[in-house]
C-alpha positions as CSV (number, residue, x, y, z in Angstrom):
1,X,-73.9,3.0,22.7
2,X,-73.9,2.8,26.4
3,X,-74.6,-0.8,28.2
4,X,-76.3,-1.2,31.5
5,X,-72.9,-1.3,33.0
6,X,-71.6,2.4,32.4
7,X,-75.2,3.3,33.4
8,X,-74.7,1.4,36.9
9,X,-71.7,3.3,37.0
10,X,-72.3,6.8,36.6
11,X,-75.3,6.6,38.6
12,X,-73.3,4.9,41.8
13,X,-71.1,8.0,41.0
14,X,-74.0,10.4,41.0
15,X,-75.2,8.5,44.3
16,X,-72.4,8.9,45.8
17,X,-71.2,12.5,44.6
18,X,-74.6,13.7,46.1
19,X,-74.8,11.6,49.4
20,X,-72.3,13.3,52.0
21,X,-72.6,14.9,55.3
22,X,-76.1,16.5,55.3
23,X,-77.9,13.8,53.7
24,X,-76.3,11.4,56.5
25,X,-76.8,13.1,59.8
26,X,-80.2,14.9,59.1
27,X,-82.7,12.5,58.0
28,X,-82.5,10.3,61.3
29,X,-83.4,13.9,63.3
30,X,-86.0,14.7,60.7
31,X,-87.5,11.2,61.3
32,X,-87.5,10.9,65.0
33,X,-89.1,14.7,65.2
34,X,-91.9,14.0,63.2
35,X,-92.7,10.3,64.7
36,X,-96.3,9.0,63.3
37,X,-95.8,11.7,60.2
38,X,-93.0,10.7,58.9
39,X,-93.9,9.4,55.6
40,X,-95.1,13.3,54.9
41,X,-91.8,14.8,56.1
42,X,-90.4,12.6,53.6
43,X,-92.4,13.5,50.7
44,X,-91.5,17.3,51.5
45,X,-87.8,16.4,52.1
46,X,-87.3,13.8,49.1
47,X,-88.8,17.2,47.1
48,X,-86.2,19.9,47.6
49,X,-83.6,16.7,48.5
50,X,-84.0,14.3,45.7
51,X,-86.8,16.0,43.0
52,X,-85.1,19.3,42.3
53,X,-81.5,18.0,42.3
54,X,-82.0,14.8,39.6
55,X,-83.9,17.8,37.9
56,X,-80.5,19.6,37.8
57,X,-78.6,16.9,36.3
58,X,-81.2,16.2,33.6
59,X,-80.6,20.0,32.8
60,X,-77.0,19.2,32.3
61,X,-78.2,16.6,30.0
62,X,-80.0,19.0,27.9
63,X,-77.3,21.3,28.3
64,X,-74.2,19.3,28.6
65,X,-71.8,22.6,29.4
66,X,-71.4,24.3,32.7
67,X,-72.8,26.0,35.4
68,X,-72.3,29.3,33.5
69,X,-75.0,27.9,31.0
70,X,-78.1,27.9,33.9
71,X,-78.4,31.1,33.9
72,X,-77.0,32.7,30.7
73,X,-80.7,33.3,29.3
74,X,-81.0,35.9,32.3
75,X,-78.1,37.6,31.6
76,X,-73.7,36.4,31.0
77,X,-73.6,38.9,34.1
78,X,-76.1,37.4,36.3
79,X,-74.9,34.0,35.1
80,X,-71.0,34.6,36.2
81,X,-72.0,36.2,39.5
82,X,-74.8,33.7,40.2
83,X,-72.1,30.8,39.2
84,X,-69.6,32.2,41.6
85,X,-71.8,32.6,44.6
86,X,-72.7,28.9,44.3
87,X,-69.3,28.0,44.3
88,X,-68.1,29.9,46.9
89,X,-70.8,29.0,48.8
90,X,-70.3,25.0,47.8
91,X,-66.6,25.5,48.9
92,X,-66.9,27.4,52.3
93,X,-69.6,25.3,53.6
94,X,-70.9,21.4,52.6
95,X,-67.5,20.8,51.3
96,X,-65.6,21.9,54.8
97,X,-68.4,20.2,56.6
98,X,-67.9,16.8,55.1
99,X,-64.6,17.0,57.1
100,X,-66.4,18.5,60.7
101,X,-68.9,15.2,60.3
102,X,-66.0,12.8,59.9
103,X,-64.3,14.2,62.4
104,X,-67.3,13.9,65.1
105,X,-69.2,10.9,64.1
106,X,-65.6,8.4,62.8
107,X,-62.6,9.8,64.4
108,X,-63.3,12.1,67.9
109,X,-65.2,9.0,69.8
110,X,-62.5,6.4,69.1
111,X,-59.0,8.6,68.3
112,X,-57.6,11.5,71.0
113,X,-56.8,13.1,67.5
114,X,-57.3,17.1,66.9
115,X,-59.7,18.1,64.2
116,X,-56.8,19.9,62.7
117,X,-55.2,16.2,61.8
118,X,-58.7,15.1,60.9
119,X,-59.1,17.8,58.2
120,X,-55.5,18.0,56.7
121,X,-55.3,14.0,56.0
122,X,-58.7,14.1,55.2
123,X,-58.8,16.9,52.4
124,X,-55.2,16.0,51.3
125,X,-56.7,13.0,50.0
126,X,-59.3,14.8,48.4
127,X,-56.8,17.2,46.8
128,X,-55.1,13.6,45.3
129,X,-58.6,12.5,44.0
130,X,-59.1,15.9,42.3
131,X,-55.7,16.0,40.7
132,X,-56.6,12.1,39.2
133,X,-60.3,13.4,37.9
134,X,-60.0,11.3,34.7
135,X,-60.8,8.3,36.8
136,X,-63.2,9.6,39.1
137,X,-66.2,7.4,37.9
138,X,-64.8,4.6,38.1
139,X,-63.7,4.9,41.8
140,X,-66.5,6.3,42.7
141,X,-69.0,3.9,40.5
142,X,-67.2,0.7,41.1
143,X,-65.6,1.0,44.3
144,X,-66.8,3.8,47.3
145,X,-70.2,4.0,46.4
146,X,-71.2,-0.1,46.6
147,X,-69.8,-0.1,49.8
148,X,-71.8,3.2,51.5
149,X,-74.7,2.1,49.7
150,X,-74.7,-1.9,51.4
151,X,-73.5,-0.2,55.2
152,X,-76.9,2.5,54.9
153,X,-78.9,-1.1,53.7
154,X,-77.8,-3.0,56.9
155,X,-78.3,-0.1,59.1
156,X,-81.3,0.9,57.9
157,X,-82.9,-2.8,57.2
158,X,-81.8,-3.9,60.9
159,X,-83.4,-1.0,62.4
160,X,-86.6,-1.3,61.0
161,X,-87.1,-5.3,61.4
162,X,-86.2,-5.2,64.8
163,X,-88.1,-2.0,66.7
164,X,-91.5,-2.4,66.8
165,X,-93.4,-0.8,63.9
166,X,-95.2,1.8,66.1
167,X,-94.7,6.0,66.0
168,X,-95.1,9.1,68.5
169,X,-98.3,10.6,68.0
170,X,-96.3,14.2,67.0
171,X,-98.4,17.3,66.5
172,X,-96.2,18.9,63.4
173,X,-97.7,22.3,62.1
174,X,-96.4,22.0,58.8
175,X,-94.7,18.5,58.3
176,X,-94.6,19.0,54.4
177,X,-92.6,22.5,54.6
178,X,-90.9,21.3,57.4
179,X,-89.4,18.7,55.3
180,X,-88.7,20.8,52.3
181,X,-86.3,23.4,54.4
182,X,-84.7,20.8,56.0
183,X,-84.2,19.0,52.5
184,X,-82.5,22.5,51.8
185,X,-79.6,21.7,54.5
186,X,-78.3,18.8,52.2
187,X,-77.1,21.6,49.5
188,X,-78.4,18.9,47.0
189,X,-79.8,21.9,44.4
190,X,-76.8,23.5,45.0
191,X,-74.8,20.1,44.8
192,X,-76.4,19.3,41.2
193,X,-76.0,22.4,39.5
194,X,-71.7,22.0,41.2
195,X,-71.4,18.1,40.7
196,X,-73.6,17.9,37.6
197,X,-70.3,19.7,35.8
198,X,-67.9,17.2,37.4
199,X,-69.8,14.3,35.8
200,X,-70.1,16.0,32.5
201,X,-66.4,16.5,31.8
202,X,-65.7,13.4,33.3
203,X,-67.9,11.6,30.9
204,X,-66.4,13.4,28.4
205,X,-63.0,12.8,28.8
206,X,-63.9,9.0,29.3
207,X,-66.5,8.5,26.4
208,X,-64.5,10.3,23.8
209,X,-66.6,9.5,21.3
210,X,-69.9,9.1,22.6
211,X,-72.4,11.4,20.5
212,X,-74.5,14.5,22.0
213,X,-77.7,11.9,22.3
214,X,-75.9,8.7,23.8
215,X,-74.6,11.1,26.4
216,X,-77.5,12.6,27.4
217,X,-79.3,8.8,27.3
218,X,-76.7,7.9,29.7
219,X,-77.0,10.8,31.9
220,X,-80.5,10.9,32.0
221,X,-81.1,7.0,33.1
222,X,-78.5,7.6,35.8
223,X,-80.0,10.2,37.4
224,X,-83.5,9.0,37.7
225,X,-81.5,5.3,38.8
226,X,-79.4,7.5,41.8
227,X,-82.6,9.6,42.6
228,X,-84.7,6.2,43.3
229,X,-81.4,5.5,45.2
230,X,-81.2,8.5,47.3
231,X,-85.2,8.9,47.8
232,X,-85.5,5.5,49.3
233,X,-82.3,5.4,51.6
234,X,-84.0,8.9,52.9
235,X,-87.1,7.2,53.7
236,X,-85.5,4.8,55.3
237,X,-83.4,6.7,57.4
238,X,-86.7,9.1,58.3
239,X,-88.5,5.9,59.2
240,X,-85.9,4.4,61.0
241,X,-85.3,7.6,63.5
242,X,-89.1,7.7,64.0
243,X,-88.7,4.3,65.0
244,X,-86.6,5.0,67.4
245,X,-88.4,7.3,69.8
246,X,-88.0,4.8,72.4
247,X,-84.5,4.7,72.1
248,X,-83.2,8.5,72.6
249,X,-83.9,11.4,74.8
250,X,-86.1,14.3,73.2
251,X,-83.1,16.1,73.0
252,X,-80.7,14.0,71.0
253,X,-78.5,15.1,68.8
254,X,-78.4,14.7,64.5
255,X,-75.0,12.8,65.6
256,X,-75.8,11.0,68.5
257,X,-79.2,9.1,66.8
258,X,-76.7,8.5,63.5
259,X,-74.4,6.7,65.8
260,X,-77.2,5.6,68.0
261,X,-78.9,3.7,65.3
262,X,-75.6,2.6,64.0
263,X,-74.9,0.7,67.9
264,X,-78.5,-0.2,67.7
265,X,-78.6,-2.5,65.0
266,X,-75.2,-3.8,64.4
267,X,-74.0,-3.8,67.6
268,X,-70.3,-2.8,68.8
269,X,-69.2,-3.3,65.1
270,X,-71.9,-0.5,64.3
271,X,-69.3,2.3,65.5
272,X,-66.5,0.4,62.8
273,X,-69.1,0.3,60.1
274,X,-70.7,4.2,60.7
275,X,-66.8,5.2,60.8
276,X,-66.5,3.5,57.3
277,X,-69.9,4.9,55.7
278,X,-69.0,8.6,57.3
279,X,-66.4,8.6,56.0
280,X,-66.4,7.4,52.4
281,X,-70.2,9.4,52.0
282,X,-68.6,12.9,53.1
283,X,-65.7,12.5,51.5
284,X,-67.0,11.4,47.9
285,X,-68.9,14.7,47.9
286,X,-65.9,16.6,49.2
287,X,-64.4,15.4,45.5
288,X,-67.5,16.6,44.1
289,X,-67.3,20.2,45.2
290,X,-63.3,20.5,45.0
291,X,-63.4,19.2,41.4
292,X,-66.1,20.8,40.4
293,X,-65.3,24.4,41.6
294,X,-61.6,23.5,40.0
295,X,-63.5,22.7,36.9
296,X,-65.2,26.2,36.8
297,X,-61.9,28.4,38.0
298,X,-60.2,26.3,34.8
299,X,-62.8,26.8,32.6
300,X,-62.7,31.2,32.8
301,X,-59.0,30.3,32.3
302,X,-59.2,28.6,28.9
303,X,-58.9,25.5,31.0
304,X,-55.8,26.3,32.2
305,X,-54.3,23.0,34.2
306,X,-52.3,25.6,36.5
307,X,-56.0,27.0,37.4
308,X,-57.5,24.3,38.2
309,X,-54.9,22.7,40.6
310,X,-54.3,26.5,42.4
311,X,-58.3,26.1,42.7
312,X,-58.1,22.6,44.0
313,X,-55.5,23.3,46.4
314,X,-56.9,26.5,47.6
315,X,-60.2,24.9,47.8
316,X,-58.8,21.8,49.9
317,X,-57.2,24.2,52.2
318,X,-60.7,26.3,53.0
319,X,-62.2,23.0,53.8
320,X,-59.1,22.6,56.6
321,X,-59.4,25.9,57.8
322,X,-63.2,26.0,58.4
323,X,-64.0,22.3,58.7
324,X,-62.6,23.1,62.5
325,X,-65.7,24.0,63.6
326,X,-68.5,22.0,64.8
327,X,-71.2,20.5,62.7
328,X,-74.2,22.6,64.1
329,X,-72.4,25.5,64.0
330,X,-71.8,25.0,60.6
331,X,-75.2,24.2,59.8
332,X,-76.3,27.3,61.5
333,X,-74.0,29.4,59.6
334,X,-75.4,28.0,56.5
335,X,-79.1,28.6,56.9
336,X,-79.2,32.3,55.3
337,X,-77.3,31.8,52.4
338,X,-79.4,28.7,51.6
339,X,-82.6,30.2,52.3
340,X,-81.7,33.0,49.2
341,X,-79.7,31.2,46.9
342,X,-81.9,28.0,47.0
343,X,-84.6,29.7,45.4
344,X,-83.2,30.9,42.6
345,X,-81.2,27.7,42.4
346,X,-83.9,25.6,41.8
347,X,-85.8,28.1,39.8
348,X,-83.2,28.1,36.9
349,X,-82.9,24.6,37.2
350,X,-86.1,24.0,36.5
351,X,-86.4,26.7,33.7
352,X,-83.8,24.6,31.9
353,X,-85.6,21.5,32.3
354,X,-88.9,22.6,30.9
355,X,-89.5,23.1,27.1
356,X,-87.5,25.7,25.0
357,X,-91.0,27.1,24.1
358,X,-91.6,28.0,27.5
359,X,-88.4,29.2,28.7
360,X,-87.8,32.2,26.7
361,X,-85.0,34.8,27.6
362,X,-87.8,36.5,28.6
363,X,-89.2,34.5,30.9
364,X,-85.9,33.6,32.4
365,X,-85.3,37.4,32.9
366,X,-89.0,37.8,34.5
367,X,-89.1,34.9,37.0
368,X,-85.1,35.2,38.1
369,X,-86.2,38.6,39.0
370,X,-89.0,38.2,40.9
371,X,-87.6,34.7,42.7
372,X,-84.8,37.0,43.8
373,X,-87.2,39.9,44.8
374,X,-89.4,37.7,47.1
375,X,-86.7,35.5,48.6
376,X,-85.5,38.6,50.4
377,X,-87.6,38.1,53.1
378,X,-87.2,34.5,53.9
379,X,-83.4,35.3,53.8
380,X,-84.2,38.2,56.7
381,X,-86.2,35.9,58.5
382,X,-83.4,33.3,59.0
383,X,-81.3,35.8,60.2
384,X,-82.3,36.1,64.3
385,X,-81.0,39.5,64.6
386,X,-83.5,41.1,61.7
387,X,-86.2,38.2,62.0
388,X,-88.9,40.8,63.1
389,X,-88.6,42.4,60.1
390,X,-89.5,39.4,58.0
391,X,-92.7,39.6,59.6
392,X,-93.4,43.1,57.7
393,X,-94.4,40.4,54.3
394,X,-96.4,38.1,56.1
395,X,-98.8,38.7,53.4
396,X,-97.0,37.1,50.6
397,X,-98.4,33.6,50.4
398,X,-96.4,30.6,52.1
399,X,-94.0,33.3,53.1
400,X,-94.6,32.2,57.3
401,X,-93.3,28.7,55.7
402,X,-90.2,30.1,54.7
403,X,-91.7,29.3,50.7
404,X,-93.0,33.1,49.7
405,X,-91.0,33.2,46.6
406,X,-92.9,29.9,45.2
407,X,-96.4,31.6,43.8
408,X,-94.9,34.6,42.3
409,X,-92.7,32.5,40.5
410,X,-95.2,30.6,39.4
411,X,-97.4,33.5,38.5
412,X,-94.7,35.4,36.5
413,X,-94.1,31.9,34.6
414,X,-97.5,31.7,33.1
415,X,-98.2,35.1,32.8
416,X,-95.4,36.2,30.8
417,X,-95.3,32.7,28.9
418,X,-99.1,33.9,27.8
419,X,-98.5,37.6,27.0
420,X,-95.2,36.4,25.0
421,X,-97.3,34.0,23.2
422,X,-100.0,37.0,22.0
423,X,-97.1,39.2,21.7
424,X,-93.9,38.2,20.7
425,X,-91.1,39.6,20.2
C-alpha cells in the first residue's frame, strides 16, 4: 500500500525523533578519546545506540500497541510499573536536557539570555507540536529532519576531507564496552520503547486504513532505513573527533569539540549552522518524549484528550524546571538510573523481537527476573558513594565492564527455552 515516499517519511521522522542531545554532543568526545580505535568504539556504541533501539521499533511493528505491551508477558503489574519508570525517567532527564544542550551549544555563546528564557520558549513550542500530533510526521519527515541531517553531512564531510587521516595511538582497556555504556547516555533503548508509541498512533491516525501488515511493512523498512542513518552519522562523528586530536586540549569538553568541529570546518558560519542543527535535533526528540508520555497518561485514561494535554503541559513544564541545569550535571545525574533500567529495557525489547516460540510467559518471567537481579550491582557501582560495594560481585562475568547482567540472561534464555520445550506446560 505504502510508496517509497511515506517510507522516506517516517523514517526521517524516526531519524529525527531519536537524534537529540546525547547522540549530538557525545560521539565527538567518544571519538577523540579513543583516537587510532575508533572504528571499535563505534561498533560497541552503534550496538546499545543504534542495534537495540531499531530492534525496539521492529517490536512495535510486531506489536503495534504500547509500551504497556513490552512487558505484559512478565506480568500487567511489572508491565505498568516498568512503563512508568521509563516515562518518568524519559521526562525528567533526555527530554529536559534537550533544552540544557540548546541552551549551551546555540543560545549562551551568542545571546546574554538566562536559561530560564531558553527553556520556556523552547518547551512552549514543544507543548504546541504535541497538542498538533496528527501532523507530526510530516513536519518531522519533510521538513526538520532533511535539514539536521544535510548540516551533520557538511560538518562531518568537511571535517574528515580536510584533517589529515592520521589517529592518537590511545591505549583503551575496553574500547568495545566503553562504547556500549557510553551508547547508553543517548537513552536511544529507552527512546524506542517511548517514541516507538508516538509513531505508531501517529501512523494510525494518518493511514486510517492501512492493514495490520502494510503497517508493519512500513514500519519495519523505516527503521532499518533511520538505523543506517543514525549508525553512519555516529561513525562519522566518532571519526571526525578522533581526527581532531590536534585540534583540542586533552581536556575538552563534549560541547566545546561539537562547536569546535562546527568552527573547524565551516568556518564563522559553523556557530550559525551548529545553532540551527542543536536546535532542531534536541528539540524533535523533546516532541518525541512529551508526546509520547502524553500518549501513555491518555491511554490509562480511556484516551482521555483532557489527560493527555494536562500530561503534555506538565511534562513541558519539568523540562523548564530541570533543563536549568548544566549538561554534565545532567548527564551525571542520569548514569544510575540508566545503568538499571537499560538492562531490562533492552532485554524485553529483544524478547519481543525474537520468535513467539521462544518467548514464552515463562521465559519472559525467568530472564526479566534475573536481568533485574544482576543489574543491581552495576546500578551500585555507578553510584560513587556505594561503588565499593559493587566490587563484592566482581565474580559475575563482564560485571567489572559494567555488562554482569548479559550472561545470565543469556543463560536463563536457553535454559528455560530447553526445559520448556521437554516439559511444557
Amino acid at each position: 500500500m505504502f510508496k517509497k515516499k511515506e517510507t522516506l517519511i517516517t523514517a526521517f521522522a524516526l531519524f529525527s525523533l531519536f537524534f537529540g542531545a546525547g547522540n549530538l554532543i557525545l560521539p565527538p568526545l567518544l571519538g577523540f578519546n579513543s583516537g587510532n580505535q575508533w572504528l571499535i568504539v563505534s561498533i560497541g556504541f552503534g550496538l546499545s545506540a543504534v542495534a537495540i533501539p531499531i530492534l525496539g521499533i521492529l517490536a512495535y511493528a510486531k506489536l503495534q500497541g504500547t509500551l504497556i505491551d513490552f512487558g505484559n508477558k512478565v506480568s500487567p503489574t511489572f508491565s505498568l510499573i516498568f512503563s512508568f519508570f521509563i516515562y518518568a525517567i524519559a521526562i525528567a532527564l533526555p527530554s529536559p536536557r534537550t533544552a540544557s544542550v540548546t541552551h549551551e551549544i546555540a543560545i549562551q555563546p551568542y545571546w546574554d539570555i538566562s536559561s530560564w528564557f531558553t527553556s520556556s520558549i523552547y518547551f512552549a513550542l514543544v507543548l504546541l507540536f504535541a497538542m498538533n500530533r496528527s501532523k507530526i510526521l510530516n513536519i518531522l519527515g519533510k521538513l526538520l529532519t532533511p535539514a539536521i541531517i544535510l548540516i551533520l553531512l557538511l560538518v562531518i564531510g568537511i571535517t574528515i576531507f580536510t584533517l589529515p587521516f592520521d589517529f592518537d595511538s590511545i591505549a583503551i582497556v575496553n574500547p568495545f564496552t566503553n562504547g556500549i555504556i557510553e551508547g547508553y547516555q543517548t537513552f536511544d533503548a529507552i527512546g524506542a520503547v517511548v517514541v516507538g508509541g508516538v509513531i505508531i498512533i501517529s501512523i494510525n491516525l494518518k493511514y486510517t486504513n492501512a492493514t495490520y501488515e502494510d503497517k508493519k511493512i512500513l514500519i519495519r523498512n523505516a527503521a532499518w532505513f533511520a538505523g543506517l542513518a543514525l549508525f553512519l552519522i555516529y561513525m562519522g562523528l566518532i571519526l571526525s573527533g578522533a581526527l581532531s586530536h590536534s585540534v583540542f586540549n586533552a581536556d575538552s569538553t563534549r560541547t566545546e569539540i561539537l562547536s569546535g568541529l562546527a568552527k573547524q570546518s565551516l568556518g564563522n558560519i559553523g556557530n550559525l549552522f551548529l545553532s540551527m542543527l542543536v536546535g532542531l535535533a534536541c528539540f524533535t526528540t523533546a516532541v518525541g518524549i512529551v508526546t509520547g508520555t502524553a500518549d501513555f497518561v491518555a491511554s490509562r485514561c480511556n484516551e482521555s484528550k483532557l489527560a493527555f494535554t494536562i500530561t503534555a503541559v506538565i511534562g513541558s513544564v519539568l523540562g523548564v524546571l530541570i533543563g536549568q541545569f548544566n549538561v554534565a550535571y545532567i548527564i551525571a545525574v542520569a548514569i544510575p538510573s540508566l545503568m538499571f533500567i537499560y538492562p531490562i529495557t533492552i532485554i524485553l525489547i529483544l524478547l519481543n523481537v525474537v520468535p513467539d516460540k521462544y518467548a514464552s510467559a515463562l521465559v519472559f518471567k525467568t530472564v526479566t527476573v534475573i536481568t533485574i537481579v544482576f543489574s543491581i550491582p552495576d546500578f551500585l557501582g555507578s553510584i560513587s558513594a556505594i561503588a565499593p560495594a559493587a566490587d563484592t560481585f566482581s565474580w559475575i562475568p563482564l560485571q567489572p565492564y559494567s555488562l554482569g547482567w548479559v550472561l545470565p540472561a543469556l543463560v536463563v534464555f536457553f535454559a528455560t527455552n530447553i526445559i520448556y520445550r521437554e516439559k511444557p506446560e
